[in-house]
C-alpha positions as a Markdown table, in Angstrom:
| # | Residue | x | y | z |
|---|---|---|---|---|
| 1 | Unk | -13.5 | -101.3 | 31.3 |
| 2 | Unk | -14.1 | -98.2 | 33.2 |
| 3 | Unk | -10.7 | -98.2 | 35.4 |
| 4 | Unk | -9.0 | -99.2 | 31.5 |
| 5 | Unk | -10.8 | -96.0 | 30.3 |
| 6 | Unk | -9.8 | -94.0 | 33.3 |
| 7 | Unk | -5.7 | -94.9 | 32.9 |
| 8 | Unk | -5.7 | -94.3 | 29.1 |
| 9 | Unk | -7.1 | -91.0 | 29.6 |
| 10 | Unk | -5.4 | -89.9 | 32.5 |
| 11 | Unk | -2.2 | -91.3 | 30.4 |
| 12 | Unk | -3.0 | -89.1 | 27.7 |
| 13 | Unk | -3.6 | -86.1 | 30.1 |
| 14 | Unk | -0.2 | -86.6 | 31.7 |
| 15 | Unk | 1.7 | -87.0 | 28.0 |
| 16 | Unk | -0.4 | -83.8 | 26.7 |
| 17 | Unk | 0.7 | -81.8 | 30.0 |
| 18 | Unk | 4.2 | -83.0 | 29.6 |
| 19 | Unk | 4.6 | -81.7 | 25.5 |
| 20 | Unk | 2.7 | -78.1 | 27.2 |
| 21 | Unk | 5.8 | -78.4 | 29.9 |
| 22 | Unk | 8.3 | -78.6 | 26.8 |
| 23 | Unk | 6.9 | -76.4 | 24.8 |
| 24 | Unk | 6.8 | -73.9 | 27.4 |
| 25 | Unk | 10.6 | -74.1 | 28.0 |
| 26 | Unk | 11.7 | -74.2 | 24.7 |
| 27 | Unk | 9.7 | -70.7 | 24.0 |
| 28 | Unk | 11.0 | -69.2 | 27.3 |
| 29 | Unk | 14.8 | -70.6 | 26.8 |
| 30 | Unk | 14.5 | -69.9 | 22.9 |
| 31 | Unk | 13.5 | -66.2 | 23.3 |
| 32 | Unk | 16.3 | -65.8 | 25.8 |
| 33 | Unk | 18.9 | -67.2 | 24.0 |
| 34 | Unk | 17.8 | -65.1 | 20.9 |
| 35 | Unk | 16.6 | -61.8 | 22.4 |
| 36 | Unk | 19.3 | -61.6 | 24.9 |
| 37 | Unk | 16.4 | -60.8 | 27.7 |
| 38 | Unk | 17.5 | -59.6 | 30.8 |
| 39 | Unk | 15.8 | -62.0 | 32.8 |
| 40 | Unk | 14.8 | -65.7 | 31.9 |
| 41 | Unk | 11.8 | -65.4 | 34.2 |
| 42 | Unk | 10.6 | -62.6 | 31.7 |
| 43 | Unk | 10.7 | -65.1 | 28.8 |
| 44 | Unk | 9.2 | -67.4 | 30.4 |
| 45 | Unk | 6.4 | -65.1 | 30.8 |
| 46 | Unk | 6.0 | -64.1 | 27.4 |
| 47 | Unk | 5.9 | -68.3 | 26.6 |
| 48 | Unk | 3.5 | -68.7 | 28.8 |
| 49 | Unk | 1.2 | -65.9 | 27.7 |
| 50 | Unk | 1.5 | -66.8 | 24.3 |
| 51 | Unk | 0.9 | -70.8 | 24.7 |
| 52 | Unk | -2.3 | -69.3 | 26.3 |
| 53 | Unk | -3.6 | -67.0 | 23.1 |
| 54 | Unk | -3.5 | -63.9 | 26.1 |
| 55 | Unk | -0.3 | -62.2 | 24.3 |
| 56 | Unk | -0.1 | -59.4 | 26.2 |
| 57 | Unk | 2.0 | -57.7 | 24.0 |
| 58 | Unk | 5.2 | -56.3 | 26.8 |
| 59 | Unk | 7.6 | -58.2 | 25.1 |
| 60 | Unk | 7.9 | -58.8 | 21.4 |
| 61 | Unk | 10.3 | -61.0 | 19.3 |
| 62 | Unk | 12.5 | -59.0 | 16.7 |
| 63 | Unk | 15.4 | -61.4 | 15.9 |
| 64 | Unk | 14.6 | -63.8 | 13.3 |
| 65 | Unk | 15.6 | -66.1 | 15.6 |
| 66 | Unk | 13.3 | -64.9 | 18.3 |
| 67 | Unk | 10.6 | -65.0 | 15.4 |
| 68 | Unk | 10.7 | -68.6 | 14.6 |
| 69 | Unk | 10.5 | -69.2 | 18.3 |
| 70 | Unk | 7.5 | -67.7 | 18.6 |
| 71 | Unk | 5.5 | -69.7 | 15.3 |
| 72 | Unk | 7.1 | -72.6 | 16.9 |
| 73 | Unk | 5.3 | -72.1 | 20.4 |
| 74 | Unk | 2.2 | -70.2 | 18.9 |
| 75 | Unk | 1.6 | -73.1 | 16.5 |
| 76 | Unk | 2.7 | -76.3 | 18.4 |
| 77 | Unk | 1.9 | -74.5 | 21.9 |
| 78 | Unk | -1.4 | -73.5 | 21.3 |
| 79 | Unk | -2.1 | -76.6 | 19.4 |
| 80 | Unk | -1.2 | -79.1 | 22.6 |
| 81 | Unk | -2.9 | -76.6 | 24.8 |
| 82 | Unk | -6.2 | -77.8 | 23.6 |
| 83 | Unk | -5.6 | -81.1 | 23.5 |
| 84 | Unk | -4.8 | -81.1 | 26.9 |
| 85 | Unk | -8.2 | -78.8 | 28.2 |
| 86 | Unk | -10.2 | -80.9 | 25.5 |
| 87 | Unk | -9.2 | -84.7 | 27.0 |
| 88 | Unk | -9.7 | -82.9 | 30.6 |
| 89 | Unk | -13.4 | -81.6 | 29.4 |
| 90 | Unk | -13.9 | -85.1 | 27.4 |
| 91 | Unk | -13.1 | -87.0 | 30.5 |
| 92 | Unk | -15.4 | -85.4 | 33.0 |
| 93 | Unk | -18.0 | -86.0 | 30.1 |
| 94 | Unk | -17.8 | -88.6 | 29.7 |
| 95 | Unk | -17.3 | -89.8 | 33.2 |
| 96 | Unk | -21.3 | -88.0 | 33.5 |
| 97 | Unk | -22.3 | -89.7 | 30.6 |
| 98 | Unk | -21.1 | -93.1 | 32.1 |
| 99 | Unk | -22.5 | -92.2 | 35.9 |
| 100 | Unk | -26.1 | -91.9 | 33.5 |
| 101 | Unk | -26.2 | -95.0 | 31.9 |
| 102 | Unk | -25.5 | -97.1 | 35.6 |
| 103 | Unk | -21.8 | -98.3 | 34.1 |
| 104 | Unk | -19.6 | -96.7 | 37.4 |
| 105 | Unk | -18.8 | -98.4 | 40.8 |
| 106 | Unk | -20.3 | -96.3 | 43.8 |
| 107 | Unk | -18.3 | -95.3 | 46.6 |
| 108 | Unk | -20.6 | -93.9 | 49.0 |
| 109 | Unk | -21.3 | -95.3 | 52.7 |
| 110 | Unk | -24.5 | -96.0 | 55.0 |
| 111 | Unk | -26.3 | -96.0 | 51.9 |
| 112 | Unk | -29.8 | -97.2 | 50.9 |
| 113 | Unk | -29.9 | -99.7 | 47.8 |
| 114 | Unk | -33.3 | -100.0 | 45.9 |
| 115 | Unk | -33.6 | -102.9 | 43.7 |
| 116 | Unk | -35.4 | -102.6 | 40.7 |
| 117 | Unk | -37.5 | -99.9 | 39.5 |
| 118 | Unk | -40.8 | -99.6 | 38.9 |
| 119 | Unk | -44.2 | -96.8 | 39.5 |
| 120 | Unk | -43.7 | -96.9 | 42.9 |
| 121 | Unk | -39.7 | -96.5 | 43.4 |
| 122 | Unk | -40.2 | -92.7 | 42.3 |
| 123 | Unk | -42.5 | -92.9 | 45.3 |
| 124 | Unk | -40.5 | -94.3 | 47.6 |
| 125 | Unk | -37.4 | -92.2 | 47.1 |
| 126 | Unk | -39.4 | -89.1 | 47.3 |
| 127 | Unk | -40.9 | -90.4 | 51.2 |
| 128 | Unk | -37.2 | -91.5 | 52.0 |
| 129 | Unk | -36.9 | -87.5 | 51.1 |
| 130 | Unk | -39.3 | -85.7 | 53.1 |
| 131 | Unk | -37.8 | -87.7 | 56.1 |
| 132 | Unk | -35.3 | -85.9 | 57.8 |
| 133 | Unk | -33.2 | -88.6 | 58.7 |
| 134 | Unk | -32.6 | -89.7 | 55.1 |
| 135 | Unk | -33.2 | -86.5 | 53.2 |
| 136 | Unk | -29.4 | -86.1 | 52.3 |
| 137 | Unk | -28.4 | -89.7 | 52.4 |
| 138 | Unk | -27.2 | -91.6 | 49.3 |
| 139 | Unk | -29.5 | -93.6 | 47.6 |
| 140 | Unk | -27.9 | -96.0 | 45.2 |
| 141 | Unk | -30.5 | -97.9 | 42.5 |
| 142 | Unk | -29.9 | -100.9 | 41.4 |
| 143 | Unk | -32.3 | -101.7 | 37.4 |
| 144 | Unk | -32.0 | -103.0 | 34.2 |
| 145 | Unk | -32.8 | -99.8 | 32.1 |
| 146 | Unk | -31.4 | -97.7 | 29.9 |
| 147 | Unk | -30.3 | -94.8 | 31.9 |
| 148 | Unk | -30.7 | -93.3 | 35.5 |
| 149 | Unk | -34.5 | -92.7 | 36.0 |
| 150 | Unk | -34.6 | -89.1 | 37.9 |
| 151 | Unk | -32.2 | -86.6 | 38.7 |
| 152 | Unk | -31.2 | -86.8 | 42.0 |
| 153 | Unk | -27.9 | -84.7 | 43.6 |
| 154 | Unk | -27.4 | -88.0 | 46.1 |
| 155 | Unk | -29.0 | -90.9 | 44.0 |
| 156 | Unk | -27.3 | -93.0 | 42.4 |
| 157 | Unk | -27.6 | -95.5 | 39.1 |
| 158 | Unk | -25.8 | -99.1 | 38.6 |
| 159 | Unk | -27.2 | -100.6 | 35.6 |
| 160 | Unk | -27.7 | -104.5 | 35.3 |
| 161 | Unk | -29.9 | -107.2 | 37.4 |
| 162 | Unk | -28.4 | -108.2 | 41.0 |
| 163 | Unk | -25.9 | -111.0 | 41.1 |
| 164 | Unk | -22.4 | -109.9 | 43.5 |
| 165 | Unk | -20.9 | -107.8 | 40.1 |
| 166 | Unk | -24.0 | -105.3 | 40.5 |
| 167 | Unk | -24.2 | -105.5 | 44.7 |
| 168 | Unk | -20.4 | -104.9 | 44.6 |
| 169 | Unk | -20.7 | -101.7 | 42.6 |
| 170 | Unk | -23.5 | -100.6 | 44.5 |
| 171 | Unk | -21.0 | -101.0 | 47.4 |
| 172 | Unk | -23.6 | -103.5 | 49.3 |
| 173 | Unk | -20.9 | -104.0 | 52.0 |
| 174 | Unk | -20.9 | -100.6 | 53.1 |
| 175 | Unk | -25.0 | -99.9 | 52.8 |
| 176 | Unk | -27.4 | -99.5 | 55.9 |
| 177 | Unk | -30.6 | -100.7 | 54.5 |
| 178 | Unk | -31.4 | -102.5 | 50.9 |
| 179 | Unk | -35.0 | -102.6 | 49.5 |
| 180 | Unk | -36.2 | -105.3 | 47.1 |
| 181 | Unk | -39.4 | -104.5 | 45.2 |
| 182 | Unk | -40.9 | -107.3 | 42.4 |
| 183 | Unk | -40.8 | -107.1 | 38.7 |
| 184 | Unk | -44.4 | -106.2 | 37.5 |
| 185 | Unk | -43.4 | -107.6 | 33.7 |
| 186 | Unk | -43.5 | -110.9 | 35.5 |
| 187 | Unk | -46.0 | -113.2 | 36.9 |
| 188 | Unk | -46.9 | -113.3 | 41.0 |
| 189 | Unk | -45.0 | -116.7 | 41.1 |
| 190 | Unk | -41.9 | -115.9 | 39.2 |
| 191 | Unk | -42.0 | -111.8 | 40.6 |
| 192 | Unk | -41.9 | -113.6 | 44.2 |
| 193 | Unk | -39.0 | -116.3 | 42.9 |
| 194 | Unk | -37.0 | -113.3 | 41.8 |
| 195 | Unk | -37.0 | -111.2 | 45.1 |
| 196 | Unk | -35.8 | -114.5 | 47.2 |
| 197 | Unk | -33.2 | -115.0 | 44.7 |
| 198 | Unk | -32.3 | -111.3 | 45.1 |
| 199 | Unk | -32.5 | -111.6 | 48.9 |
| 200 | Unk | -29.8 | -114.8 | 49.1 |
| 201 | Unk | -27.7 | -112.9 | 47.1 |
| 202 | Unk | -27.5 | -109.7 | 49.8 |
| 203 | Unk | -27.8 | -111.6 | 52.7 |
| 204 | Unk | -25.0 | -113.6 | 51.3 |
| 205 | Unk | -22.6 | -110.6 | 50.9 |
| 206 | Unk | -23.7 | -108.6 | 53.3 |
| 207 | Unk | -24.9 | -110.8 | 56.6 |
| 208 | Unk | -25.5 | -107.4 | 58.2 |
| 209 | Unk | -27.9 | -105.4 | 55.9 |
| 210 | Unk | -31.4 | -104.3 | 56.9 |
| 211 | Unk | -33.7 | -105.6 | 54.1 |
| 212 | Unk | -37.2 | -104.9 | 53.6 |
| 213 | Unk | -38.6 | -107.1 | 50.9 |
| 214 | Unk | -42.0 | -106.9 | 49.2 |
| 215 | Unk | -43.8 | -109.6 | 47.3 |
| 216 | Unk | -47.6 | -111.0 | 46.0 |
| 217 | Unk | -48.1 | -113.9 | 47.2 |
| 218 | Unk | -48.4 | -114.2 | 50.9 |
| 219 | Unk | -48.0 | -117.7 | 50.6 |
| 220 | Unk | -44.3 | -117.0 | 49.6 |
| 221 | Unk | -43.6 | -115.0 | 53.0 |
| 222 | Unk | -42.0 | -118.2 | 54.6 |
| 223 | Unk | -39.4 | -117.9 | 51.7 |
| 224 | Unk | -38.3 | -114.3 | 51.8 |
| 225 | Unk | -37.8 | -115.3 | 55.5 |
| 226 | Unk | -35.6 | -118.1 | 54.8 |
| 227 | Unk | -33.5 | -115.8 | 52.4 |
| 228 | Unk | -32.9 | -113.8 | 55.0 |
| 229 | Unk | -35.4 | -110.7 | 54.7 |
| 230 | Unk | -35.9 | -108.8 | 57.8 |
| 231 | Unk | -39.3 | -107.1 | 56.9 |
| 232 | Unk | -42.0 | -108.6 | 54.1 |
| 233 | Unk | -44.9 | -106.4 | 52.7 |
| 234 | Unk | -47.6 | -108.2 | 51.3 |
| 235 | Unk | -48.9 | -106.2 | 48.4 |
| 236 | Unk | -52.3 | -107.4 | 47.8 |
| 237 | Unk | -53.0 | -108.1 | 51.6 |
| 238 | Unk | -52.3 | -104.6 | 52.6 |
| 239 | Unk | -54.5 | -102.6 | 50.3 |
| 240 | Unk | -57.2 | -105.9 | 50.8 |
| 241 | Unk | -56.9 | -104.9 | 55.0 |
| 242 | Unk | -57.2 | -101.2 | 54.0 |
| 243 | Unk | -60.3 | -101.8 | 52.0 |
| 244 | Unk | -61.7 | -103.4 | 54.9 |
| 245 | Unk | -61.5 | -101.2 | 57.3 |
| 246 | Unk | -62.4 | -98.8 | 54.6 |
| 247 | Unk | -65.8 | -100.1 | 55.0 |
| 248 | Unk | -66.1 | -101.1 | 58.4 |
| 249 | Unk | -64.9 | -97.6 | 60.1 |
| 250 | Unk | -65.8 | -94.9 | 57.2 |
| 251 | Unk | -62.3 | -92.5 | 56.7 |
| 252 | Unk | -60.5 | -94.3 | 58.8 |
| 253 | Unk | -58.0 | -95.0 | 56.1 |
| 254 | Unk | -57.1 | -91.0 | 55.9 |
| 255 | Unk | -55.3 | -91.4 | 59.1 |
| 256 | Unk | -53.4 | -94.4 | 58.1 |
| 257 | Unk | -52.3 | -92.9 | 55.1 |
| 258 | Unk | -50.9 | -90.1 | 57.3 |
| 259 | Unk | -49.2 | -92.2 | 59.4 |
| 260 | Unk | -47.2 | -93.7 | 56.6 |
| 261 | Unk | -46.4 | -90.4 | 54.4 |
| 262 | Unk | -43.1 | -88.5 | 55.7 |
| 263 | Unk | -45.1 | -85.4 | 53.5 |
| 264 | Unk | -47.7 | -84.2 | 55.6 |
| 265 | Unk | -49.0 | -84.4 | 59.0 |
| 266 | Unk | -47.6 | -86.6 | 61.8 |
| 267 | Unk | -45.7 | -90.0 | 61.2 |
| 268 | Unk | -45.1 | -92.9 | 63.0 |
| 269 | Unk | -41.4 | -93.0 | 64.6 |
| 270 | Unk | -39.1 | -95.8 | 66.1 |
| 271 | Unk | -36.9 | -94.2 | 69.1 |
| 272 | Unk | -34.3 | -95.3 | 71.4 |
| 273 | Unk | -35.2 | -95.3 | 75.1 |
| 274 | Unk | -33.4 | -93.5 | 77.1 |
| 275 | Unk | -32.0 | -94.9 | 80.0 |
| 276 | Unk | -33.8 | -92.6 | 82.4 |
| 277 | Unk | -36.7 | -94.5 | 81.4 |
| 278 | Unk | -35.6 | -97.9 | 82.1 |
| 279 | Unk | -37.7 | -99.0 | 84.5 |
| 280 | Unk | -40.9 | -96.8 | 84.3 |
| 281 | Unk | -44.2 | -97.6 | 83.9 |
| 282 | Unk | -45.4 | -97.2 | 80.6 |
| 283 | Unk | -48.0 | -95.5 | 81.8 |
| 284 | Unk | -45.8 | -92.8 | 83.2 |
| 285 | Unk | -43.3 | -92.5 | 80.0 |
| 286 | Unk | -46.3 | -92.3 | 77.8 |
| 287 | Unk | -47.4 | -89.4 | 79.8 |
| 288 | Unk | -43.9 | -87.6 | 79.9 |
| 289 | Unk | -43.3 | -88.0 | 75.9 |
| 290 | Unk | -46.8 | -86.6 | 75.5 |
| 291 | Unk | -45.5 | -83.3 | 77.8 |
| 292 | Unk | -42.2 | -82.7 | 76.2 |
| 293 | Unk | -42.5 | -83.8 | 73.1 |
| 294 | Unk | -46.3 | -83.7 | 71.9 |
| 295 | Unk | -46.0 | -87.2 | 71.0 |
| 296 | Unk | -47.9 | -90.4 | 71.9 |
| 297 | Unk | -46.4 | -93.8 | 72.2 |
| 298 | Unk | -48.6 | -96.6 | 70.3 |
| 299 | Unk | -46.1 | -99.5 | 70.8 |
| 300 | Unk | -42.6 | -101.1 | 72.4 |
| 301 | Unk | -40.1 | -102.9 | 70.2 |
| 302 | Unk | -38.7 | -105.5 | 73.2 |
| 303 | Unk | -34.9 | -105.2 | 72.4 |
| 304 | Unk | -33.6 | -108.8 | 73.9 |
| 305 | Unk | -37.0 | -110.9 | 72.0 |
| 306 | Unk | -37.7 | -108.2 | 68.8 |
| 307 | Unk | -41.1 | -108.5 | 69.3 |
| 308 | Unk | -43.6 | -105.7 | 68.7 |
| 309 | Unk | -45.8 | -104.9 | 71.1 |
| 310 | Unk | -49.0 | -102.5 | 70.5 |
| 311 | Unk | -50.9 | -100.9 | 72.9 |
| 312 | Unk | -48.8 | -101.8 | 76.0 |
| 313 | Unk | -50.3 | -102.3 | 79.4 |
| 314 | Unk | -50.2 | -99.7 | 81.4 |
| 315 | Unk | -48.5 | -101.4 | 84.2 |
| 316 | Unk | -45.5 | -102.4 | 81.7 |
| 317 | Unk | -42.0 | -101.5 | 82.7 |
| 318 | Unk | -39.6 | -100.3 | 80.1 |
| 319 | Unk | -36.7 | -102.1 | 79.9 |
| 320 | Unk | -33.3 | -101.2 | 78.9 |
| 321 | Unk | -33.3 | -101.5 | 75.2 |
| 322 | Unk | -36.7 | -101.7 | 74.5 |
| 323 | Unk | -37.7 | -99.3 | 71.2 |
| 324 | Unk | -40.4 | -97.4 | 71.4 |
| 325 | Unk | -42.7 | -97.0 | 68.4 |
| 326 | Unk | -44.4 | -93.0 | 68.7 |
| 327 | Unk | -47.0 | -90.9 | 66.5 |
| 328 | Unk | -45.1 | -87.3 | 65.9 |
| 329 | Unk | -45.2 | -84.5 | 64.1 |
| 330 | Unk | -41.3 | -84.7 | 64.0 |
| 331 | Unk | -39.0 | -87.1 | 65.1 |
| 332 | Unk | -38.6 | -86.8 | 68.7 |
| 333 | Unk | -35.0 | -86.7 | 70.4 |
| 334 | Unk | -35.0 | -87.9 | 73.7 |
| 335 | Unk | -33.0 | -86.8 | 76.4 |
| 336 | Unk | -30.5 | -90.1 | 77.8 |
């Protein structure tokens, strides 16, 4: 419908240029013929000034001839002259007014897609935000609601649920990370049903994507596994574990919620060793990244097994891929 929309207009545009082309040369060649101008070029000029409503006045019609010419241009000239700007202006409005209600493809790349919208996706986009990284990166938002919910230079709307239609608009194939968040108009069960339907449907078109899923029911973890999610929140257990050390260790949670805000304070990182660091003691890198970058490593991401390690001993040796997870003020850049 959109692409139909597109070739009518730009149809109508290319007709509307056309009859201005005509128009124009049939003033200028008129006024020659019947003013016996010295030079075409000039009444070409005084066409085009006129088809513009500028009339400059340097050369006026005196024939009757020459006359008729000029109602003829001033009437039909002007006339397809603002058809032509109007159906320009019209297009690019309502091009906006189509990018609003989520109806357009998206052709951006290395994208982020969020899937469904609710309290917390305003949230989320507004962390993603106040990282560096991903403060001018294109976030594409995929929801069943009337209109784009916040304006956003580098978000992005696509209106409907996710089947392959939406994911294709959203340009799923071409996206770095894709974030699934439940329905809270539905129950736990069927809220947890619909993000492992969501999550077959992205791992099935993209095999590649980074997705980070979030659900109620812990229970339902093993099947957002199976669909193919690569990261699960839990959102009961997490604020249950948070209330618990709430009370065991008094303002401990402060910290935590530091650690997870890109807003304020220091965040938690996940670097690339560098390959001057293969095969250090982690006692020794943890000392060097505290030197040069004022940053302190909590945990190694083994590259060859994925698994996260906190706390490492100190006699563990880095190893060439390994990831290593740091607390920072900023996100560090290490030197290969």
């Amino acid at each position: 419908m959109v692409n139909a929309f597109f070739r009518i207009s730009r149809n109508k545009i290319v007709r509307l240029f056309c009859l201005t082309i005509i128009t124009l040369f049939i003033g200028g060649l008129g006024l020659h013929f019947f003013e016996k101008t010295p030079r075409i070029v000039d009444a070409f000029w005084w066409s085009f000034v006129t088809i513009t409503t500028v009339g400059y006045g340097d050369i006026t019609p005196s024939t009757i001839g020459g006359r008729i010419i000029g109602v003829v241009v001033m009437v039909f000239g002007i006339g397809i002259l603002g058809m032509f700007t109007a159906t320009i202006a019209s297009a690019f409005v309502d091009t906006k007014l189509k990018e609003g209600k989520g109806v357009n493809s998206v052709k951006v790349k290395d994208h982020f897609i969020i899937c469904g919208w609710s309290y917390k996706a305003k949230e989320i986009i507004s962390e993603l935000r106040a990282d560096k990284k991903v403060k001018d990166k294109p976030i594409v938002i995929i929801a069943d609601i009337p209109e784009k919910p916040l304006e956003d230079e580098n978000t992005y709307f696509i209106h409907g649920e996710v089947d392959l239609d939406i994911l294709q608009k959203a340009n799923l194939r071409e996206a770095s990370v894709v974030m699934v968040l439940t329905d809270e108009d539905l129950d736990s069960y069927s809220r947890d049903a619909k993000v492992v339907l969501n999550t077959l449907s992205i791992r099935k078109l993209n095999p590649n994507v980074y997705i980070c899923v979030e659900i109620s029911d812990s229970r339902n973890m093993q099947h957002g596994k199976l669909a193919g999610a690569d990261e699960i929140i839990v959102i009961g257990e997490l604020s249950g574990n948070l209330l618990v050390q709430a009370a065991l260790d008094h303002g401990i949670t402060k910290i935590i919620t530091e650690l997870v805000s890109n807003k304020f304070g220091n965040e938690l990182y996940k670097v690339k060793t560098p390959e001057s660091f293969v095969g250090k003691q982690f006692i020794d890198v943890l000392k060097l990244i505290k030197e040069r970058h004022n940053a302190i490593i909590v945990a190694i991401e083994s590259g060859k097994e994925n698994k996260l390690e906190a706390n490492p001993p100190i006699n563990y040796t880095i190893k060439s891929g390994d990831d290593l997870i740091v607390i920072a003020h900023e996100r560090p850049h290490l030197v290969k």
